[in-house]
N, C-alpha and C positions, 0 to 999 in steps of 0.2 A: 504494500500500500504506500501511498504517497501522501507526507504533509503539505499544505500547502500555506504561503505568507503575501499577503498583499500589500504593496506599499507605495508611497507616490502622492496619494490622494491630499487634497489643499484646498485653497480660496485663488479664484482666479476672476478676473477681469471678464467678460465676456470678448469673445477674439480671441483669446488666450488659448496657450495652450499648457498641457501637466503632460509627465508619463507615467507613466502607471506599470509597477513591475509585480509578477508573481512569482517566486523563487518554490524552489522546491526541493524537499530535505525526507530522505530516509530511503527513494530512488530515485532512481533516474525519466526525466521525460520521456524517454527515448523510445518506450511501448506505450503512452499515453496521447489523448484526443483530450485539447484545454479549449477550454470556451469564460469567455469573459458574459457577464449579465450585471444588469443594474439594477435598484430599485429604491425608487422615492418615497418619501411617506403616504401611505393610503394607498397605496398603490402596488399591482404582481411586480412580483421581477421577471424582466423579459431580458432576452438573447439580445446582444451586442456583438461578439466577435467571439469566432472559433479557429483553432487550427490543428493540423496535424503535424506531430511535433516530425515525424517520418518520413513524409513527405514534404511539409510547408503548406500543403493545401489550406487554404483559409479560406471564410467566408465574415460578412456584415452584415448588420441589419441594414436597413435602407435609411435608416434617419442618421446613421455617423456612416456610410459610403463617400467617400472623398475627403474624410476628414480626419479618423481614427484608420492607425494601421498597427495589426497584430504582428507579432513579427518572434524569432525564438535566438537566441544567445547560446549556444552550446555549450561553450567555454564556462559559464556560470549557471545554468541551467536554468535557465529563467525564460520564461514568457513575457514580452513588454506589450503594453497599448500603450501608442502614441497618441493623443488627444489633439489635434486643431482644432481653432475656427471653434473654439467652446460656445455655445448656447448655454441662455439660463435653463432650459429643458433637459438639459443635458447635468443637470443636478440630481444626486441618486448618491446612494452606497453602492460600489464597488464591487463585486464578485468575483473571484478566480475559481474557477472547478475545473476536478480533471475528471477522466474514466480512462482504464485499459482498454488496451485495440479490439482487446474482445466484444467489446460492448458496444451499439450500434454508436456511429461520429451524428450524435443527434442537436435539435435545434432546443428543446425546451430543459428548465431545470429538470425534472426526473431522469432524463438520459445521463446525467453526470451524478457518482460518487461520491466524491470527495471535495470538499471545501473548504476555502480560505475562510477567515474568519471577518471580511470587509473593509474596505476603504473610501471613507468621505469624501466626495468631489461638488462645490458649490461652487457655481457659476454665477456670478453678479451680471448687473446691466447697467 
């Protein structure tokens, strides 16, 4: 199994950007499918960004397309989101989750495991 720590998360400007990392300690990325989700007060947490750490295959939701980019670090084992172009909508707690390749590379929380414990990102205007 895999722990997981998210960190990065701040107050920013609107236009702004943060990066957002999720380190990982006890194995290795290397058989794992990370997906990033957020979620604001009152509100589900939805899918943000996924990738396969094996591939690189990544995907977006359609509201950070051109603006957040998933990306993997080998050397430190880490999954970063790069944040641009911040929106105040774009305020939420942070998620990192992983799953084994075993399990399908899916879109919603149930499909993933394992979970960071959150990181705050507000967006001013």
């Amino acid at each position: 199994q895999v722990q997981l720590v998210e960190s990065g998360g701040g107050l920013v400007q609107a236009g702004g950007s943060l990066k957002l990392s999720c380190a990982a300690s006890g194995r290795s990325f290397g058989s794992y499918r990370v997906g990033w989700f957020r979620q604001a007060p009152g509100k589900e947490r939805v899918f943000v960004s996924r990738i396969d750490w094996s591939s690189g295959l990544s995907n977006y939701a359609d509201s950070v397309k051109g603006r957040f980019t998933i990306s993997r670090d080998n050397a430190k084992n880490t999954v970063v989101l790069q944040m641009n172009s911040l929106k105040p909508e774009d305020t939420a707690v942070y998620f990192c989750a992983a799953s084994p390749a075993s399990r399908p590379f899916g879109w919603g929380p149930s499909d993933y495991d394992y979970w960071g414990q959150g990181t705050q990102v507000t967006v001013s205007s």
